[in-house]
N, C-alpha and C positions, 0 to 999 in steps of 0.2 A: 648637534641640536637640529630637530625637523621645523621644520616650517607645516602646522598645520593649521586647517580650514577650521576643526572643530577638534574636542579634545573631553573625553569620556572613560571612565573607569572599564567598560565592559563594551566591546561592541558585538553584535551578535548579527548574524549575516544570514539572510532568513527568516521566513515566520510562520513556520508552518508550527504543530504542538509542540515538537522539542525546542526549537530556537524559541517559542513566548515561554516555555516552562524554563529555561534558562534564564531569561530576560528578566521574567520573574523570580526568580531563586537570585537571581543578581540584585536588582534593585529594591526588593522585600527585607534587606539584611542593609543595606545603605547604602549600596555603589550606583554611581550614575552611568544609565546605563542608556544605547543606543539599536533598536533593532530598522538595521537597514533591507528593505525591500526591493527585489528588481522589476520587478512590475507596479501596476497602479492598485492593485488589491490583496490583502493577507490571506494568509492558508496554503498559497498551493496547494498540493495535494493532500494534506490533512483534510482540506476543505473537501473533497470531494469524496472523501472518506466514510463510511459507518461507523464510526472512530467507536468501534471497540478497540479497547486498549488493555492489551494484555500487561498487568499489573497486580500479581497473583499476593494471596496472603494480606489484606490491606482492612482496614475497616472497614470499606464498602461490603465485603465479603461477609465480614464478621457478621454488619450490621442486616446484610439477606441471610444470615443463619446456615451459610455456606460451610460445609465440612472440606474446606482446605485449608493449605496454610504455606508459609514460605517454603519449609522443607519438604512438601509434596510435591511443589511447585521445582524445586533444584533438584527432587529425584528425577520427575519428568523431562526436565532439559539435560541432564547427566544423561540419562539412560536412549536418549534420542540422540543426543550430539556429539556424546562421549566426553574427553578430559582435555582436547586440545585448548579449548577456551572457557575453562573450568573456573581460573581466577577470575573473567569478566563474568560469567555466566551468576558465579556469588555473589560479585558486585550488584548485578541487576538484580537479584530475586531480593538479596539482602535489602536494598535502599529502594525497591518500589512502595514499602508502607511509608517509608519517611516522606516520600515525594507528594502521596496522597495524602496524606495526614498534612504539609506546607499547604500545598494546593487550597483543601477542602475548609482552612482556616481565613479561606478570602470569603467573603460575601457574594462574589457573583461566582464561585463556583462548587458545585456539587454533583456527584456521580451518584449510578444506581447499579447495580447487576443485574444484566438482562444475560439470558442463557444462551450459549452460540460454543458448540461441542471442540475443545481443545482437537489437532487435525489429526493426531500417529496415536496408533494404536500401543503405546509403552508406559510402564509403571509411572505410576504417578499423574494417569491423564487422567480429566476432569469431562465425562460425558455430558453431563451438562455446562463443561465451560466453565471458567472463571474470570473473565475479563469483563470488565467495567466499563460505564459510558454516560458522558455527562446527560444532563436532564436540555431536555427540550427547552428554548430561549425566547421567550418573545422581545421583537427585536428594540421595542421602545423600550425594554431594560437597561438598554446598553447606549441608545439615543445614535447620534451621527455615526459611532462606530461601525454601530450594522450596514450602514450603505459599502464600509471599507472592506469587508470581506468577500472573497470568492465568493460566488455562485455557487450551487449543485452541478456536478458534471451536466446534469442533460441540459439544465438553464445557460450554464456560460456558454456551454459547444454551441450552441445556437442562438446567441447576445440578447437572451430574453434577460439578464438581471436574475432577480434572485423570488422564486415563488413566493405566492403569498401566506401567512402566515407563522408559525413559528419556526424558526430556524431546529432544524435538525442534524445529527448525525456530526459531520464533521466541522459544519460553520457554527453550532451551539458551541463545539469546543471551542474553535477559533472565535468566537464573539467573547464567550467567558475570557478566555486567557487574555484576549486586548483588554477588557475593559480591569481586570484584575493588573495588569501592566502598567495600564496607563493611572491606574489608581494608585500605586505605590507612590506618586509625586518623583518617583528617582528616573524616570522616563522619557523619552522621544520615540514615539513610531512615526518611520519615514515611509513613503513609497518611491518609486519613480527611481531607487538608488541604485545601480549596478555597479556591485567591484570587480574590479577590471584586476586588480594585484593588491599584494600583502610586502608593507614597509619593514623592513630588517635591520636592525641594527645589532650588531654586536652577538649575532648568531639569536637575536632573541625578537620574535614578529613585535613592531609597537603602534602598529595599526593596519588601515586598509586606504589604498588609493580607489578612488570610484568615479563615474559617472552621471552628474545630478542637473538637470536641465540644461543639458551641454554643453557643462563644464565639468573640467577634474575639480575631485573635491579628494582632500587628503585629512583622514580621521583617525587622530591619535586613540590610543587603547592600553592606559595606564598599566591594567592587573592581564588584559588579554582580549582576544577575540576568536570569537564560536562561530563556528561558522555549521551552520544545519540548515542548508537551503535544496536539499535533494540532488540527485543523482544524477546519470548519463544521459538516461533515457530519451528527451529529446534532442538530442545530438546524433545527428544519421553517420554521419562522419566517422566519430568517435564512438559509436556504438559497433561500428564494421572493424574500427580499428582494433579494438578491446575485444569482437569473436563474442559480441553480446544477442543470442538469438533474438528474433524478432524484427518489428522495424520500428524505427521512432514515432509515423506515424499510425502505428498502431498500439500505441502507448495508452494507459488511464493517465499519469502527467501530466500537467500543465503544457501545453506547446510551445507559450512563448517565456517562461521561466527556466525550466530544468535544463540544462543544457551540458552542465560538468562545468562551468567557471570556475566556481572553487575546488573543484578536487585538482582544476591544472593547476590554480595560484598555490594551492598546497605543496602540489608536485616540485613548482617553481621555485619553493622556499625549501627546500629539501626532504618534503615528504614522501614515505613510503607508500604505495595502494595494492591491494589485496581484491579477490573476488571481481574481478572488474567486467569477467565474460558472466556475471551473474543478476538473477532478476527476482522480483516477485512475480513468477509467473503467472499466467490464467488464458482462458482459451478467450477468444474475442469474437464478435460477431461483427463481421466483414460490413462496414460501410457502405451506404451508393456513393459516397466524396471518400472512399478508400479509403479514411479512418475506423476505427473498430468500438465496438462496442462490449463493457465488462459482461461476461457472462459467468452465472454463479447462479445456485439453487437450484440445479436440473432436476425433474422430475418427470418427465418422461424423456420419449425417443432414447434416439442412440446416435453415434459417431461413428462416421467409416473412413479410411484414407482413400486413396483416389483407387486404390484395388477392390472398392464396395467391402472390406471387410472391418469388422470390431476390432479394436488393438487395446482397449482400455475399459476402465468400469466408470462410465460418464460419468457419476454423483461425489467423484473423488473432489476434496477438496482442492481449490482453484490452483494453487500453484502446484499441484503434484497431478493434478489435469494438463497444465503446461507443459511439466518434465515430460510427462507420459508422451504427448505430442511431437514434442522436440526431438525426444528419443527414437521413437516410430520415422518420424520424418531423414534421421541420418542414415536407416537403414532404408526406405521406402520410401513412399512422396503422401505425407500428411501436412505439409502447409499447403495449401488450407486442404482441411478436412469438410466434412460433408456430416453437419443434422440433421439425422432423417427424425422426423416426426410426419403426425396424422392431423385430423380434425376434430378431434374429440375436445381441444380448446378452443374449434373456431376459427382455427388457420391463423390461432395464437403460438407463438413460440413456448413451448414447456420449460419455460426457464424463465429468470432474473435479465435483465438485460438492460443495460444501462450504459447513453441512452436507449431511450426505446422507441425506437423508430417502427412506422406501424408496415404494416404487412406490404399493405399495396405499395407503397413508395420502393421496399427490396424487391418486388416481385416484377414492376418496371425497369427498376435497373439490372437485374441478372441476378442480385446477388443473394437472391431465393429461387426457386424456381418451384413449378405446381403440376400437379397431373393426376388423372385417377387411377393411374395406377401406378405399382411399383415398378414395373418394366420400363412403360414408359417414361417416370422420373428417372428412371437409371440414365435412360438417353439424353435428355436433356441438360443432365448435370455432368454427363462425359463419364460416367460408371459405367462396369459392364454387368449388363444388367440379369446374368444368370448368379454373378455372385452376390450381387444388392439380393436378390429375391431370396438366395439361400442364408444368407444374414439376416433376414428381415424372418424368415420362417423360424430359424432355431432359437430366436432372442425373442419371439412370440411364444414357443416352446417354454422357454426360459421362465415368462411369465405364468404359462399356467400354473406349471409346478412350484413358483413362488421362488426356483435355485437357480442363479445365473452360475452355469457350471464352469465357463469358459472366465471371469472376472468380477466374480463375486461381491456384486454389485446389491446392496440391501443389508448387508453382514454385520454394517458397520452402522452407529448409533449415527454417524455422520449424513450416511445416503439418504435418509429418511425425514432428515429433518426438518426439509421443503415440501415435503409432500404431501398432501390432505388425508386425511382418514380415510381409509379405504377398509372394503372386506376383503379384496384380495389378499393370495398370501403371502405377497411380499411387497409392499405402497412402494417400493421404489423401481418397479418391475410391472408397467403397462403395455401392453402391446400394442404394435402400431397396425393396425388393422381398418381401421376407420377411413376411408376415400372421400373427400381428396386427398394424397397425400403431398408432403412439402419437403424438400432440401435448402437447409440454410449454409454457406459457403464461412466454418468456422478457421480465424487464424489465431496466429501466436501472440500472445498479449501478454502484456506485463503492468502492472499496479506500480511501478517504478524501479530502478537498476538499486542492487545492492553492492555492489562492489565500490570502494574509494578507498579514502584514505586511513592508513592501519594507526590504530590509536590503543590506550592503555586504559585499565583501568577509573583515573578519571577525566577518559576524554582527551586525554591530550596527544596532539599528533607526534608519530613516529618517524624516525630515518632509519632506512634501510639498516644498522646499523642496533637497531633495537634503543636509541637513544630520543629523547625528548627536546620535540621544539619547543624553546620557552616562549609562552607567550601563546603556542598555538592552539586551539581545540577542535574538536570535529564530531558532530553526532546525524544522527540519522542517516540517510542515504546519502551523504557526503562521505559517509565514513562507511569501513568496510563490514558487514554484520556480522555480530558474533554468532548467529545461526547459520552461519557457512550456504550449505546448498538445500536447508531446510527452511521451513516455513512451521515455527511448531504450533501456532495456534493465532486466533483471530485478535488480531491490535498487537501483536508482535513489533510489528515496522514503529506502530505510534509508540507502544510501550520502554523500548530501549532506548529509541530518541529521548522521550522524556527525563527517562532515567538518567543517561549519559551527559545530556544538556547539564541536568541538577548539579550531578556531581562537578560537571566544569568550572560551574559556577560554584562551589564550593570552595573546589580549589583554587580559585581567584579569589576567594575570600580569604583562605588561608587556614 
């Protein structure tokens, strides 16, 4: 018999979209349900999210007149990932209508499709995309809740709190799923709770030990506990240990949350993990306090490794920008690489970049540099500067003709999609020509680790042995991703979370 503090049907560890879409699938159906937090605000990294949510075939789709549907959606992940994870891969396409259909029967929440191009080019993709994204929140909907959630990446990194007006992107999710949580009456959101380990009896997990205003607090978990509270990523340690490129602080991740607790107390209970040297890749734009910044929607410049030359088609989407990088870099020295752009935005960065920290404050710290000319930027930035100038001529070349011949950069519906209308003959193909010109000092970045803990179909964690812990579950970047070393499209990461949570919670139900 345990001795515990408190004592709940479901506890769920974490709260970013998959841990409250479980929380909810838990407590909507009658189980009492408890979602423990380790920090003082919810989201995590959901929160800082565009929370498109890849959730293919669903009514939202239906309801924009969208020509796809489940089995488009399962060619596309077949034919990109293959058969090795073919049974989870069913699982998730199969049960993301059921999830949105639960969801969209709450009052605070409803999604729309906004179009954002599926990322590989294989049967079944959706050039306009198919992933969906809650509706914009204003926060008096929700009352005290809204003060509980994460910030916007660029507000918390710098403890401004949360801008004004309506919550967007990833805290609209995270505002709806609290207040849809806390509405079921079968509920507790905690903050401040760290678990430190997972309680075993009889080969079967039946709660979690934690740390709750400095004290152990010990919480029973009648049907089981979820645990979806993210990844490695800010664990510098354990991200060296695991051979995970990158550095922690140059993560999108929470800094003081993500750390891998639960994929060790996983481990500790006898879990298996998988993918663990792996990431949601994206290239970052080098901090002055050596943090980095997301970078996404390129539309002009180019990228050079420290040899002043091109190795990639910069407009690739974000994680296959990372591989590309990483890869360059084991054979050559691309961390950090080098964006050269011009002045044609103003001695703006031609790209997304989040936060966005302004010109003059990188150009003080080094981690931009400026000159009017290409020779001379080469100096400054440690290029040599016959090969920057002969790169910068033939990707000028490039542009006239509208054909990037070396990385066929424009080809694809994806490159183009940040770009403004242009008469040129190819909008993702502007040459840098305009002086002054600038180098921004781009590293390796990652949206959070995907590698953990290996689990089943619903959710439930694995031993080495291919056998099931009872009692235990694991989704999102806790758990290892069924998209292996791909990224197949936009809300991917939020979409199988979601999913996987669901089904955990199902199967606690029975």
């Amino acid at each position: 018999m345990q001795a515990w503090t408190d004592e709940f049907d479901v506890v769920v560890v974490g709260s970013g979209g998959g841990a409250l879409t479980g929380a909810y699938a838990a407590a909507a159906q009658g189980l009492r349900t408890v979602v423990l937090e380790k920090t003082d605000l919810f989201g995590g990294t959901s929160s800082y999210s565009g929370a498109s949510i890849w959730l293919p075939g669903t009514q939202v789709q239906e309801r924009a007149g969208l020509p796809d549907s489940t089995e488009n959606a399962r060619t596309y992940l077949r034919n990109l990932l293959g058969d090795a994870e073919s049974v989870r891969q069913d699982a998730y396409v199969d049960t993301a209508p059921v999830v949105v259909e639960l969801l969209e029967k709450d009052p605070n929440i409803e999604f729309e499709f906004r179009a954002f191009p599926d990322y590989y080019r294989r049967e079944g993709r959706m050039d306009s995309g198919r992933s969906i994204n809650p509706l914009d929140l204003d926060p008096a909907d929700i009352g005290d809740l809204a003060d509980k959630v994460r910030p916007e990446l660029d507000q918390d990194r710098t403890g401004q709190g949360h801008a004004p007006g309506k919550m967007i992107g990833g805290r609209a999710l995270i505002g709806r799923l609290l207040a849809a949580v806390a509405g079921t009456g079968n509920a507790e959101l905690r903050t401040g709770v760290n678990v430190t380990g997972l309680v075993v009896e009889d080969g079967r997990v039946v709660g979690v030990e934690a740390e709750a205003n400095g004290e152990t607090v010990r919480i029973g978990a009648g049907r089981g506990v979820l645990m979806a509270a993210g990844g490695i990523e800010g664990n510098a340690a354990v991200r060296e240990q695991s051979g995970t490129p990158g550095k922690a602080a140059w993560s999108m991740g929470p800094f003081d949350a993500n750390t891998g607790d639960p994929i060790a107390a996983g481990v500790a209970a006898g879990g298996a993990t998988a993918l663990m040297d792996q990431a949601w890749f994206c290239p970052g734009v080098e901090q002055p306090d050596g943090s980095a910044a997301f970078l996404v929607g390129i539309r002009g410049g180019i990228v050079v490794d420290k040899a002043g030359e091109r190795y990639l088609n910069e407009s690739l989407p974000y994680d296959q920008f990372g591989r590309a990088m990483h890869a360059r870099n084991t054979t050559g020295d691309a961390v950090p690489s080098w964006m050269i752009f011009d002045s044609r935005e103003g001695g703006g960065l031609p790209g997304i970049s989040i936060p966005n920290t302004a010109p003059a404050k990188h150009l003080a710290a080094g981690t931009w540099v400026q000159a009017d000319t290409v020779e001379e930027l080469a100096e400054k930035a440690g290029l040599p500067a016959d090969a920057l100038r002969a790169t910068v001529e033939q990707f000028n070349g490039y542009a006239k003709t509208g054909v990037d011949e070396a990385f066929h950069r424009g080809e694809d519906p994806y490159d183009a999609f940040f770009c403004p209308p242009s008469d040129a003959p190819n909008a993702a193909l502007s040459a840098v020509a305009t002086g002054p010109f600038y180098a921004a000092r781009i590293v390796l970045s990652d949206l959070g680790t995907k590698g953990g803990l290996v689990t089943d179909v619903d959710a439930r964690v694995l031993r080495a042995d291919g056998t099931p812990i009872e009692g235990l579950y694991a989704a999102g970047n806790t758990s290892a991703s069924l998209s292996g070393e791909f990224y197949p499209g936009p809300g991917v990461p939020l979409g199988t979370a979601m999913v996987f949570s669901f089904r955990a919670a199902q199967h606690m139900i029975g």
